[in-house]
C-alpha positions in Angstrom: 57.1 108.6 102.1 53.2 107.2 103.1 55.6 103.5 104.5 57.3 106.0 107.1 54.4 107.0 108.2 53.2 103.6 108.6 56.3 102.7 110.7 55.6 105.8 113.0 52.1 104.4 113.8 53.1 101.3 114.2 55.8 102.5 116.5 53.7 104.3 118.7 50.9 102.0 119.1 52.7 98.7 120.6 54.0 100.2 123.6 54.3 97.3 125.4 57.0 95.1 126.8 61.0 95.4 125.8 62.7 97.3 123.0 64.0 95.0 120.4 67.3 93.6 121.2 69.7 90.8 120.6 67.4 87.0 121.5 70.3 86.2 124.0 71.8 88.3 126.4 75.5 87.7 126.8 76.9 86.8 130.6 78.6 89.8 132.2 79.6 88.4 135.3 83.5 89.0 136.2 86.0 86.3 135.8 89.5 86.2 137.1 91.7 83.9 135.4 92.8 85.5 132.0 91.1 82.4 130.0 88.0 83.2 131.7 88.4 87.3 130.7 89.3 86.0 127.3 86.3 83.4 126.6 83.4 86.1 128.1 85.0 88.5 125.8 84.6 86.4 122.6 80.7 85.3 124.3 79.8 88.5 124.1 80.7 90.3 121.0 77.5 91.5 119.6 77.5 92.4 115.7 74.9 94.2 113.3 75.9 93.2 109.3 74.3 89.9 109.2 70.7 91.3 110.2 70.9 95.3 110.5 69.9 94.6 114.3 71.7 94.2 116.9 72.4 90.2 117.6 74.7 88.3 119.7 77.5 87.3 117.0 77.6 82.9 118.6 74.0 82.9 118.2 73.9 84.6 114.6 71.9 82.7 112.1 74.1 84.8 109.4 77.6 84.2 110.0 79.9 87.6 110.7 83.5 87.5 111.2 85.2 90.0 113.5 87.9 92.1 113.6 88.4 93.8 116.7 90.4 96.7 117.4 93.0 94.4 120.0 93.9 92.5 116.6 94.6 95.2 114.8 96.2 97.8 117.3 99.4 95.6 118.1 99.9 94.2 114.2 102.2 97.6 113.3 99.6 97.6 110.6 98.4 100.8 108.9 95.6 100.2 106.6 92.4 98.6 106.2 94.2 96.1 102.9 96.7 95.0 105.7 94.4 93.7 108.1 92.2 92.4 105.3 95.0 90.1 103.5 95.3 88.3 107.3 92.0 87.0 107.2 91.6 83.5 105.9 90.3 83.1 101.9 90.6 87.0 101.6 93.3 88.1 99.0 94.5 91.8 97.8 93.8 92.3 93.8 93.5 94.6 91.3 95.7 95.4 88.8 95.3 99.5 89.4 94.5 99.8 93.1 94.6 97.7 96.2 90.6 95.4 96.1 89.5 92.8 98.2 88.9 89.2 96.8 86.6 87.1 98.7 84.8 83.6 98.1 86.6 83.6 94.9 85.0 86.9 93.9 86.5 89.9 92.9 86.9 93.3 94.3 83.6 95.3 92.6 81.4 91.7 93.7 81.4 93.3 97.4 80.4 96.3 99.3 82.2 97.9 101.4 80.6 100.1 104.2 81.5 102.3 107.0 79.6 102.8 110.0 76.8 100.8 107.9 77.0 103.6 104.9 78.5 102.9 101.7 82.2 103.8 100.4 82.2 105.6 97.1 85.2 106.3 94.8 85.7 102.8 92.6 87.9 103.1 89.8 87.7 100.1 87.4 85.8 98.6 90.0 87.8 99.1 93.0 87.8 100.8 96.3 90.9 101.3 97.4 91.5 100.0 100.7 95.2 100.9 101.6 94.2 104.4 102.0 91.5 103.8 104.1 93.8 104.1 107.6 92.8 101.5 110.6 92.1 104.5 113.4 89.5 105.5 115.2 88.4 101.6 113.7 86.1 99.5 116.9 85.9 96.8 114.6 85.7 95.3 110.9 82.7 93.0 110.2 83.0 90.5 107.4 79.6 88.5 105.8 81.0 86.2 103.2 78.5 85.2 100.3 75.4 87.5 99.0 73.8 89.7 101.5 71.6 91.5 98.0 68.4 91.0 100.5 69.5 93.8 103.0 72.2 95.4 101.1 71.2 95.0 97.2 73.5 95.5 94.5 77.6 94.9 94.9 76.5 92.7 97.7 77.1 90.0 95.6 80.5 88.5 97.2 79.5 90.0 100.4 79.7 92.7 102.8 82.5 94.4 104.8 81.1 96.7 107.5 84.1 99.3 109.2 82.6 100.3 112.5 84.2 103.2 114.1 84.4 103.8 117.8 82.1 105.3 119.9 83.6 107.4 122.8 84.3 106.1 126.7 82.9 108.2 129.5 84.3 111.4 130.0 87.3 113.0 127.9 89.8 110.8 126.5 92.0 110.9 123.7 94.8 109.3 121.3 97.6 110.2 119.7 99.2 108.1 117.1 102.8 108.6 114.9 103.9 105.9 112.9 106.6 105.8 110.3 107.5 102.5 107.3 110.1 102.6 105.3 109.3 102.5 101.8 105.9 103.3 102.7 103.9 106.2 104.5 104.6 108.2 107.8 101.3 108.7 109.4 100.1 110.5 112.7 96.2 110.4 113.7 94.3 112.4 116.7 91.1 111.4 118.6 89.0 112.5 120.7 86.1 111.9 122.2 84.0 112.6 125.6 80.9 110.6 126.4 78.2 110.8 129.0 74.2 108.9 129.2 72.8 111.6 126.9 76.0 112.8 124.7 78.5 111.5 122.9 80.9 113.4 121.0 84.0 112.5 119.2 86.5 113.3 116.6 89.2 111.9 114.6 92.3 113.3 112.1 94.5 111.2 110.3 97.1 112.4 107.6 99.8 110.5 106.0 102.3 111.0 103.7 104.4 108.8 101.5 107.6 110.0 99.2 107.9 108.5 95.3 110.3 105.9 95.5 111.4 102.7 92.8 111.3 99.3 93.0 113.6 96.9 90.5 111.9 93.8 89.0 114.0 91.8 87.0 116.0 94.1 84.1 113.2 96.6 84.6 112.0 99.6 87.1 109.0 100.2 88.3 108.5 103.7 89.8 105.9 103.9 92.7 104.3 107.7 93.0 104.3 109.6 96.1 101.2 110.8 98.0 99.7 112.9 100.7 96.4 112.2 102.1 94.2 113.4 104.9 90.7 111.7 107.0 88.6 114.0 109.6 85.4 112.4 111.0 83.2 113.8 113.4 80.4 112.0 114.9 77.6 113.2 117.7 75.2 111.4 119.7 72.6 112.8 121.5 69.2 111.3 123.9 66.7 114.1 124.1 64.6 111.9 125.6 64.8 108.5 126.8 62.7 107.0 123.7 65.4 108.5 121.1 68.5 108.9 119.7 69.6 111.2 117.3 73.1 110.8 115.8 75.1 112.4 113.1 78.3 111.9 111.6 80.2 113.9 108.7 83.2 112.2 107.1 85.7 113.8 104.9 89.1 112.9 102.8 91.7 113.9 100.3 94.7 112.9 98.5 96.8 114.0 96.2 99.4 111.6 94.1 102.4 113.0 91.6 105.1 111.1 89.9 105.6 108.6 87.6 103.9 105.2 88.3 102.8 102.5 86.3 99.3 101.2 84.9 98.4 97.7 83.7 95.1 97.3 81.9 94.1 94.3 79.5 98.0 93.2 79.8 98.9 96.6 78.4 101.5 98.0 80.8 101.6 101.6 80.5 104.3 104.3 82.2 102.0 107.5 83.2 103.1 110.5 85.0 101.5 113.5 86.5 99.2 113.5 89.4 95.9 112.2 90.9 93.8 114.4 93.1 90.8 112.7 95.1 88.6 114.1 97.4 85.2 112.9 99.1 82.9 113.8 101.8 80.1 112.2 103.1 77.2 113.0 106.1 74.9 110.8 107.8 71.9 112.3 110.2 69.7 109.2 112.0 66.9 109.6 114.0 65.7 106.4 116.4 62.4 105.7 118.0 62.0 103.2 120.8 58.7 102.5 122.1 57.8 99.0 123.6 58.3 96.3 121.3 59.0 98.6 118.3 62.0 100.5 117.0 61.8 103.0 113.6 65.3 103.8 112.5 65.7 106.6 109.8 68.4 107.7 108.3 69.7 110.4 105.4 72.9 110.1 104.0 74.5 111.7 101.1 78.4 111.6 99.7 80.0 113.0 96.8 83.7 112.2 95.4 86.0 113.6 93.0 88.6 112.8 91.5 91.0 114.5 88.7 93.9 113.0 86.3 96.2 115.8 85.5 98.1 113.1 82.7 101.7 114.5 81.3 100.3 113.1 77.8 97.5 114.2 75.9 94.5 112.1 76.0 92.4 110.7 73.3 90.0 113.5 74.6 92.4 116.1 73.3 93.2 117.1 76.8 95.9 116.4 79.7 92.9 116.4 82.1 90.4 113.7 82.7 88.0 114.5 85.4 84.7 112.3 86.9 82.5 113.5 90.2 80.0 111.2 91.5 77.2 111.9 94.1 74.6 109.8 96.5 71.9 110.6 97.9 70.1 107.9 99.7 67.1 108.2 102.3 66.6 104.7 104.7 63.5 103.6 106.9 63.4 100.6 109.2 60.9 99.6 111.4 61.6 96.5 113.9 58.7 94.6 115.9 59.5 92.0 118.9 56.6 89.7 118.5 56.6 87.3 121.4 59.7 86.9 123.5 61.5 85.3 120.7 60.7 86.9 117.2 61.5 89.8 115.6 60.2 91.1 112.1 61.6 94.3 110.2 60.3 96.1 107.4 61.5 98.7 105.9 62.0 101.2 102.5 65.0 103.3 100.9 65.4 105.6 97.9 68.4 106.2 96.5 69.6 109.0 93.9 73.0 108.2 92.3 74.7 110.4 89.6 78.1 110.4 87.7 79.7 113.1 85.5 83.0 114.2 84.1 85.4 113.9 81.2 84.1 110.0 80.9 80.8 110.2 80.9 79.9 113.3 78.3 77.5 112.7 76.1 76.0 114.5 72.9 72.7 115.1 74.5 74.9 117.0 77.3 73.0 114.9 79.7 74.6 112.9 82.7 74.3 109.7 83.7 71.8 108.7 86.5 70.0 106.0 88.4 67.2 106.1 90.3 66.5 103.4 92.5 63.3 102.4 95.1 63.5 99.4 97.5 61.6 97.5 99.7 62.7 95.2 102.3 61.4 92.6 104.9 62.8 90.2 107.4 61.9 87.7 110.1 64.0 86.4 112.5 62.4 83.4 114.5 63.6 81.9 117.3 60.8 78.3 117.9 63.4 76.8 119.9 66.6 77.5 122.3 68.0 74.8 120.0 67.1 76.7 116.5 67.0 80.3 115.2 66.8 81.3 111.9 66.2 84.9 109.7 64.2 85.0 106.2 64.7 88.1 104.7 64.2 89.4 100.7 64.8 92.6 99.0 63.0 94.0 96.0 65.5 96.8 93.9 63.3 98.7 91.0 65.9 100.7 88.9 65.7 102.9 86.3 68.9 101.5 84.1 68.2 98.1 84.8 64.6 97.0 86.3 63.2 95.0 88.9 65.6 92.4 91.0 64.1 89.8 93.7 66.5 88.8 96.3 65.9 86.5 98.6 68.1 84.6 101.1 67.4 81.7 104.3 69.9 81.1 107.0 69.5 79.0 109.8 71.3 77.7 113.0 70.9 74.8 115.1 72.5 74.8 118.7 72.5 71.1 119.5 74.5 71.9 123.0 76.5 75.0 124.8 79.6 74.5 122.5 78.1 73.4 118.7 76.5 75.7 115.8 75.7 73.9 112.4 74.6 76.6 110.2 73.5 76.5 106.5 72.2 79.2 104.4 70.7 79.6 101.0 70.1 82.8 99.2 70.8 85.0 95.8 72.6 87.9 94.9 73.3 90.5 91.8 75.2 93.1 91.1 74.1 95.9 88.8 76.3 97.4 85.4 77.9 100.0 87.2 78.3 103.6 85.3 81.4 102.7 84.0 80.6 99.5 82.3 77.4 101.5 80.4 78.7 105.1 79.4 82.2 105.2 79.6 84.2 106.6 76.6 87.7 106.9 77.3 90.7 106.9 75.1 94.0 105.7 76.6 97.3 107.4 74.6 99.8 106.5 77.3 103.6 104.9 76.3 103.2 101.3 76.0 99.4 101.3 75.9 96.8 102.5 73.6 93.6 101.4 73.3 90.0 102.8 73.7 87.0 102.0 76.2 83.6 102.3 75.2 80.4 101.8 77.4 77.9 98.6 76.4 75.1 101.4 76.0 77.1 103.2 73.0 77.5 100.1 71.6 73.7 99.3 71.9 74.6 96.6 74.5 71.7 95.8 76.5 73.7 95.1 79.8 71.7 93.0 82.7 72.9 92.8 86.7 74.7 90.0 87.2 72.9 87.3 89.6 74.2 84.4 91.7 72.8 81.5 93.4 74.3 80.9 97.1 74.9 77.9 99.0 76.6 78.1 102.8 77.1 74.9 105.0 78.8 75.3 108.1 80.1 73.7 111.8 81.6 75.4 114.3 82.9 74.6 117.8 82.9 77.6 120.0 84.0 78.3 123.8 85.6 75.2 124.2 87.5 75.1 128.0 89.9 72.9 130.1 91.0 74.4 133.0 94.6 72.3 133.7 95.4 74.0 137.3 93.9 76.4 139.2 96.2 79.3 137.3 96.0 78.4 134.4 93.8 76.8 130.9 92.8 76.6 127.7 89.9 77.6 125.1 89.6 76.6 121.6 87.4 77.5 119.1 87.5 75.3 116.1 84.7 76.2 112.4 85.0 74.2 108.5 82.7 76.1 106.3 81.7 75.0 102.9 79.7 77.6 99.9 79.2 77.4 96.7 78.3 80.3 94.2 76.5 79.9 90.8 77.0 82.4 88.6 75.2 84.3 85.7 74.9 86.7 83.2 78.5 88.2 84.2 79.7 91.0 83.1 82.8 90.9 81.2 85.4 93.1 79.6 86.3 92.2 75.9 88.3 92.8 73.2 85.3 94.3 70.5 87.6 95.3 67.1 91.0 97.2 66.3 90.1 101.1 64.8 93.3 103.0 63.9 95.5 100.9 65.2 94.1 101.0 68.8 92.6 98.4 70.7 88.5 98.7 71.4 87.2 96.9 74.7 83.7 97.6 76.1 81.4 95.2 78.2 79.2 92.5 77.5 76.9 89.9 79.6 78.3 86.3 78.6 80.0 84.5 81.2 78.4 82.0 83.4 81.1 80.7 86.3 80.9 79.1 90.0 83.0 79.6 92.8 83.2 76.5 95.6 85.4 76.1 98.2 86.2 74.8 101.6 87.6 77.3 104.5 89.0 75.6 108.1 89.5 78.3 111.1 91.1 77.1 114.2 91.6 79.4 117.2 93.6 78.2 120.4 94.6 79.8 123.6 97.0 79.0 126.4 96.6 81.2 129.2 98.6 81.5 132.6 98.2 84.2 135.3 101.8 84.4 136.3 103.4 83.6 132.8 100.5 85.3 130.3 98.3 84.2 127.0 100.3 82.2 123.9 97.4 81.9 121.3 97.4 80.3 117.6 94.6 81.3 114.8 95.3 79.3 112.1 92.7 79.3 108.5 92.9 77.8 105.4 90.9 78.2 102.1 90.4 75.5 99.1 88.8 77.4 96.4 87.7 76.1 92.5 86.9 78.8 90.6 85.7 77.5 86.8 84.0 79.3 83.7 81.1 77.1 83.2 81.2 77.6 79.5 84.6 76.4 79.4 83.6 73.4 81.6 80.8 72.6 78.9 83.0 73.0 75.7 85.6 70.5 77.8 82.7 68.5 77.9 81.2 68.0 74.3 85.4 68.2 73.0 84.9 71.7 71.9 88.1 73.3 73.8 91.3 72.9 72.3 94.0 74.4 70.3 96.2 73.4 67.4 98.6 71.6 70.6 95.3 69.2 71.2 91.8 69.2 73.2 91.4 70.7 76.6 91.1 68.3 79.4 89.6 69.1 83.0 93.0 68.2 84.6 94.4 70.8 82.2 92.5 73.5 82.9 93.4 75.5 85.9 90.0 77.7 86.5 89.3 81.5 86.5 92.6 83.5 86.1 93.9 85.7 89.2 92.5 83.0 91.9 94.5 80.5 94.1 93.7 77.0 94.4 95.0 76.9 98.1 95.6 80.1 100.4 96.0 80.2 104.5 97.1 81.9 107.6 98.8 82.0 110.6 98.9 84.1 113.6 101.1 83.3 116.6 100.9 85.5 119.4 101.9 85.9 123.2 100.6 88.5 125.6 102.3 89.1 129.0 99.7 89.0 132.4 99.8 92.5 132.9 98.8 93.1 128.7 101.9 95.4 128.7 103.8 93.6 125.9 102.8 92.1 123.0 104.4 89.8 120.3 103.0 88.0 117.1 104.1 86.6 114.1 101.3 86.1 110.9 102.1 84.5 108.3 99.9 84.5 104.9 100.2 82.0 101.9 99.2 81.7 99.0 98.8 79.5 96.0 100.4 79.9 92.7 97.6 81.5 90.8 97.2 82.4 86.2 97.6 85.6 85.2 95.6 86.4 82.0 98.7 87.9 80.2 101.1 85.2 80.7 98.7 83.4 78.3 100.6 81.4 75.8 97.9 79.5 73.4 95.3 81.9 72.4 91.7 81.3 72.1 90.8 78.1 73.3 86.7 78.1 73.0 85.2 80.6 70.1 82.0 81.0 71.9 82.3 83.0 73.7 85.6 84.0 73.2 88.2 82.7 75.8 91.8 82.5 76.5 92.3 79.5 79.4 94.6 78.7 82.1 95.9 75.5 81.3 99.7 76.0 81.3 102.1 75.7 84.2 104.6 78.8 82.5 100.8 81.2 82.9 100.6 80.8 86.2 102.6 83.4 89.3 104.3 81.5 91.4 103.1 81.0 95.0 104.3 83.3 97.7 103.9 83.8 102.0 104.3 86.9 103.2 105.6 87.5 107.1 104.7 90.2 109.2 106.6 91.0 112.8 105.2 93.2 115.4 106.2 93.9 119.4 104.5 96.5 121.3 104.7 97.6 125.0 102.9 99.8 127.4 103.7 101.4 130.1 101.5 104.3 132.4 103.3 107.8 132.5 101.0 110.4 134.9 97.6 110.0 133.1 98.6 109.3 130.1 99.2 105.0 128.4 101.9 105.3 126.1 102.2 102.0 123.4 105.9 101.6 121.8 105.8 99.3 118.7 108.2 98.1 116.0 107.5 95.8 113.0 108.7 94.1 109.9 106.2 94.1 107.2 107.1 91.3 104.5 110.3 89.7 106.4 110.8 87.2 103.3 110.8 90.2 100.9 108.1 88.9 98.3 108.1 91.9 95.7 106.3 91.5 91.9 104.5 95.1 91.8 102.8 94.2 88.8 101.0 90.9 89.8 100.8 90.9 93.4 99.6 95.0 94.2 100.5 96.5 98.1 103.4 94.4 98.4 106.3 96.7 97.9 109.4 94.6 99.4 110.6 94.0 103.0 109.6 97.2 105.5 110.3 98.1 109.1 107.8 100.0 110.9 107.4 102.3 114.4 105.2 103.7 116.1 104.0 105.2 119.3 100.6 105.8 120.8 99.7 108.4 123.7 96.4 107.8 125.5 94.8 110.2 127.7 
């Protein structure tokens, strides 16, 4: 690649002054009061997502939320969909597997990365996240709103980075067993050993949970069983003191049997038989340091699989349904300090993406296949200690689909130590994935029936979906009072408001009945926004003798409205035979909640040997699509509307209990910790996925 080249020159040439790093560096200096620990903790967490560069996360002109490892270790949580349902205006969809929803957005509108590489493995759009297991996990970072001009495509809602740890000096190790009932027994190992030229680690997790039944109303729903298995290795080595070469290899796979239950289109199907997944993924990055300049470049391929093995023959003619999907994707980035205070990045990727199996035959015998090129830029500019702001846009040139521009602006004003108004501005688009072009599957389960065609069989000229971004924000950060000399308070206090325009959306729709069956396929029509409001308050007492009582509390207003329903309201277009469609009536996109929030009390004793916490998560009553009781409401397009109070799920908080405590045997920290997952029991399988009824959980934890 002639850029890379480029890059190297460049690299080489400006050897002169610092490598690039974060504008601010954070204060190290010790502290003795817990509050004091606590506060030069939070000032100096440093993230990566918002910029792909290193940046102090308080003076971050894109906004990142954090999820460190100390949250998550003493929550008695076990995967990645637990700790994402805590966070405020996040919620758990999807009707087959456990998604993430997120500025009102839902699960296949945002990417979802580990160690800065993207997950594979969506089925009907979704990753899902409560397999993904929360060891060997440093900490979760969370940009909310379109982040297409570093990312590109699925970007659209935003992006969740997991970044695993990175080993301690010398050997050290953890062991983990943990056991829920009704759920999945689990036991992890890691290892690691680190030193100023190598770094070396290692992690195993397998879990295992039995099929079991859950009663809702007259009915039973049967829940399958599964056995899964994670092994990650990752190395890091300095050959010399201008690089860094590191390499990572990732690997899982699961296997599901029973009987469970599908719900697609408000068809609820009974299926039986099993599920086998598997994927594996490798990573090799080599970086260059040289004065001012840094060139980062990295390979990374993945491939996943994953086999139905159905009980009942398919419209295919077989029991079998199969699909395999591989990446390939080469990366260049080239950083420049220019000046003491800005920082400009440029850089290229190609990216090779393939799909076959039972799906995505065709006549020709040919698979499906994109091919994508992109070049990026960005500028980070600091003209003030008061002001700091990053430009950054993204070209994607694809063989399915085109060309797509993204562009996005965020900036940050620091008035004084404690206040950051932010405000950002910037689009987004999501491509038609493989499913949604060449898909031809034929669904002959109980209770179902119905077949799926891709828009390109249909001669559907699908187009990415795009959004237009808005971001205001104000945030109050470090705040502390000292009250004696043992003892004070911080607080940390944000009220965010975005907006999203949307267009060209992607939808799934009912096409024509053929022998009885159903057809659905995918068309561009909608046009919708998202808006919303989201509070965060954070509050800490802390006292040396008696220990650290601390309150996180968030809450999220969201609207969520189908601009062409909107429009029809408008000109008295919307209505059925029961009378027009007001805006009061109409209760916005289906599946969202108006109102959703959290809470998270916790105390820690002085010594950080126990550990208690209560989080609490609500939220709002929200429509589900099938409770629909009057039909089409607005013929063009085609919709049914949320405007009755018997369509909607009622609202719903779920509880979560955890105590942990640690205690020094020998050499080796041992962590005891039991929880109750769901105290108040909230169980509708159907509607409200990952929430199988009240659970106790143990665990223990051996570090060495």
């Amino acid at each position: 690649m002639p850029l890379v080249g480029l890059f190297f020159f460049l690299a080489l040439a400006m050897d002169v002054g610092a490598a690039p790093s974060a504008p601010f560096e954070a204060d190290t200096s010790r502290a003795s009061l817990q509050t004091d620990s606590l506060k030069q903790y939070q000032s100096k967490q440093v993230v990566v997502t918002g910029t792909r560069n290193e940046l102090r996360a308080k003076d971050s002109p894109v906004r990142v939320e954090i999820i460190d490892s100390r949250r998550m270790a003493n929550s008695g949580m076990a995967t990645m969909a637990d700790v994402l349902r805590e966070q405020t205006g996040m919620a758990v969809s999807g009707a087959i597997r456990s998604g993430i929803q997120m500025n009102g957005l839902g699960p296949d509108h945002t990417l979802i990365l580990i160690d800065g590489q993207p997950m594979i493995g969506r089925v009907a759009g979704v990753l899902d996240l409560s397999r993904l297991s929360i060891g060997n996990v440093e900490r979760v970072e969370i940009v909310k709103g379109p982040m297409s001009s570093m990312y590109g495509s699925d970007a659209l809602a935003g992006v969740i980075n997991i970044i695993t740890k990175r080993p301690a000096d010398s050997l050290h190790g953890d062991v983990l067993l943990q056991q829920q009932t009704r759920g999945t027994g689990e036991g992890r190992v890691e290892i690691g050993w680190g030193s100023d030229d190598l770094e070396l680690s290692g992690f195993f997790n397998a879990k295992n949970q039995q099929p079991f039944s859950l009663s809702r109303g007259a009915s039973t729903v049967p829940i399958a069983g599964f056995t899964d298995a994670t092994v990650q290795g990752n190395v890091l080595w300095r050959p010399k003191r201008a690089w860094t070469l590191r390499s990572w290899v990732r690997a899982f796979g699961s296997q599901t049997s029973g009987s469970f239950i599908e719900s697609v289109a408000g068809q609820i199907a009974s299926n039986s038989g099993s599920v086998t997944q598997w994927d594996g993924s490798a990573t090799v990055n080599a970086e260059y340091r040289s004065g001012r300049a840094r060139l980062n470049i990295t390979s990374y391929g993945s491939v996943y699989n994953e086999r139905y093995d159905f009980d009942t023959v398919q419209g295919s003619g077989s029991t079998i349904d199969d699909l395999q999907r591989r990446i390939l994707r080469t990366y260049a980035q080239y950083d420049l300090m220019i000046g003491a205070k800005n920082r400009m990045t440029l850089g290229g990727e190609y990216i090779l993406d393939d799909i076959s199996g039972t799906r995505y035959r065709d006549s020709t015998g040919i698979d499906p296949s994109y091919r994508t090129a992109v070049a990026f830029t960005q500028w980070e500019g600091l003209p003030t200690e008061y002001i700091s702001y990053v430009l950054s846009a993204r070209i994607d040139d694809n063989n399915a689909f085109g060309t797509a521009l993204s562009p996005r602006f965020s900036l940050l004003l620091k008035p004084g130590e404690h206040f950051r108004a932010s405000a950002s501005i910037g689009t987004g688009f999501k491509a038609p994935d493989f499913r949604q072009l060449f898909v031809t599957f034929s669904n002959r389960l109980s209770g179902a029936g119905y077949d799926l065609l891709g828009a390109s069989r249909l001669g559907i000229d699908l187009q990415p979906e795009r959004s237009l971004s808005y971001d205001l924000g104000l945030r109050y950060e470090d705040g502390h009072r000292r009250l004696t000399s043992v003892s004070s308070i911080i607080y940390n206090a944000e009220v965010r408001g975005f907006r999203n325009e949307l267009s060209n959306l992607i939808e799934f729709y009912y096409v024509r009945t053929v022998g009885g069956r159903d057809v659905y396929s995918y068309r561009n029509v909608a046009r919708a926004f998202t808006q919303g409001i989201e509070t965060n308050l954070n509050l800490a007492y802390a006292h040396d003798a008696i220990g650290t009582f601390s309150v996180l509390a968030g809450y999220q207003f969201l609207d969520a409205r189908d601009q062409q329903v909107v429009d029809a309201i408008d000109k008295g277009q919307a209505g059925t035979a029961q009378g027009l469609l007001t805006h009061e009536a109409y209760g916005g996109l289906w599946g969202r909640s108006r109102n959703s929030g959290v809470l998270r009390l916790q105390y820690d004793d002085p010594s950080q040997a126990f550990s208690a916490n209560a989080r609490f998560q609500f939220i709002g009553r929200f429509g589900v699509e099938a409770l629909d009781k009057n039909g089409i409401v607005i013929s063009d397009p085609p919709r049914k509307v949320l405007d009755r109070d018997d369509e909607y799920v009622a609202g719903y908080t779920v509880l979560n209990l955890a105590v942990s405590y640690t205690s020094q045997i020998g050499q080796t920290r041992a962590t005891f910790g039991v929880g109750l997952m769901n105290a108040l029991d909230v169980l509708d399988p159907i509607v409200i996925p990952g929430l199988v009824g009240r659970q106790f959980t143990a665990q223990v934890q051996l570090r060495f």
